[in-house]
N, C-alpha and C positions, 0 to 999 in steps of 0.2 A: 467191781466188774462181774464177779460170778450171780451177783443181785440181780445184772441185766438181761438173763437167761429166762428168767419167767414172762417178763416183758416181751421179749425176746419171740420168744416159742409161741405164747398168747396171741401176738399180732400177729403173726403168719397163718394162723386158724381158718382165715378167711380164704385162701386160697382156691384150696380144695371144692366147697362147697360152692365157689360164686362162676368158677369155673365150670362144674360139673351143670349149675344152672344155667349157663352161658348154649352150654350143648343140649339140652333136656327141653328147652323152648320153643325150640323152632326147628323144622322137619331136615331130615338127614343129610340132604342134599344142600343146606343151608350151614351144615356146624361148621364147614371151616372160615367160610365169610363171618360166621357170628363169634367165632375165637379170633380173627383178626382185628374185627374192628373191638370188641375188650381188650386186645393187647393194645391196641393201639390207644383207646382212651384210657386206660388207665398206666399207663406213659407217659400219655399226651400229661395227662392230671398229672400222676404223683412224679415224674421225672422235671419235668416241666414248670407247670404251673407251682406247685409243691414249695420248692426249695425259693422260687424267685419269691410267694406271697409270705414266707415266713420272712425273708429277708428285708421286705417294702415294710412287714409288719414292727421288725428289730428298726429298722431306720427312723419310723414314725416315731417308736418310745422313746427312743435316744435321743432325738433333738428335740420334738415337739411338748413332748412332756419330761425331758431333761433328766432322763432315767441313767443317760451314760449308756457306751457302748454295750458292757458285759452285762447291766441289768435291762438291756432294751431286747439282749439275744435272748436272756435266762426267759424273760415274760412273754417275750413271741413264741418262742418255743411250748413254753406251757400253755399258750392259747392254741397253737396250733394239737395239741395232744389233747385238749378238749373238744375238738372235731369229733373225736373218737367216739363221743356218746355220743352225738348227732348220729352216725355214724351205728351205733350197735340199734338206735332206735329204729331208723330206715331199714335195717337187715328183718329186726323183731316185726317189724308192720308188714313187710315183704313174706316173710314166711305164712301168710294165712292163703295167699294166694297164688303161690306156687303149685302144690300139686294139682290145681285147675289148670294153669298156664302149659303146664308140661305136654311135650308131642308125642305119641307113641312111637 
């Protein structure tokens, strides 16, 4: 358990800064419409979407390719935590054009 502290802390990283770019894009009069609809998609996505695709994805391995329940969950799960470099990629290609994009 104390292992999952670095995981943990690391994932959250992204907060801060997708947030602050959420505000920093688009002109003043605009940031609270643009901090609602990011709250709102990424809810929609990770609350949402999130939990129902990992669990279609545990179901597929389990019957389809006869992994059993607990290694259908262990492998979805691991596919789903592979998102994550998709994921740090999309951030890394994003950052060149950020400070163009920014409102004063």
């Amino acid at each position: 358990m104390a292992l999952m502290i670095i995981p943990i802390i690391l994932g959250s990283f992204w907060f801060g800064p997708v947030y602050t770019v959420g505000q920093s894009v688009v002109p003043p009069t605009m940031r609270a419409t643009s901090s609602a609809i990011l709250l709102f998609i990424l809810n929609a996505i990770g609350l949402g979407l999130g939990p129902l695709s990992v669990g279609l994805l545990s179901d597929l391995l389990a019957t389809s390719f006869g992994l059993g329940d607990a290694e259908g969950v262990r492998w979805a799960l691991i596919a789903s935590s592979l998102l994550a470099l998709g994921t740090f990629a999309l951030f890394w290609t994003a950052k060149r054009t950020v400070r163009v994009d920014m409102v004063p």
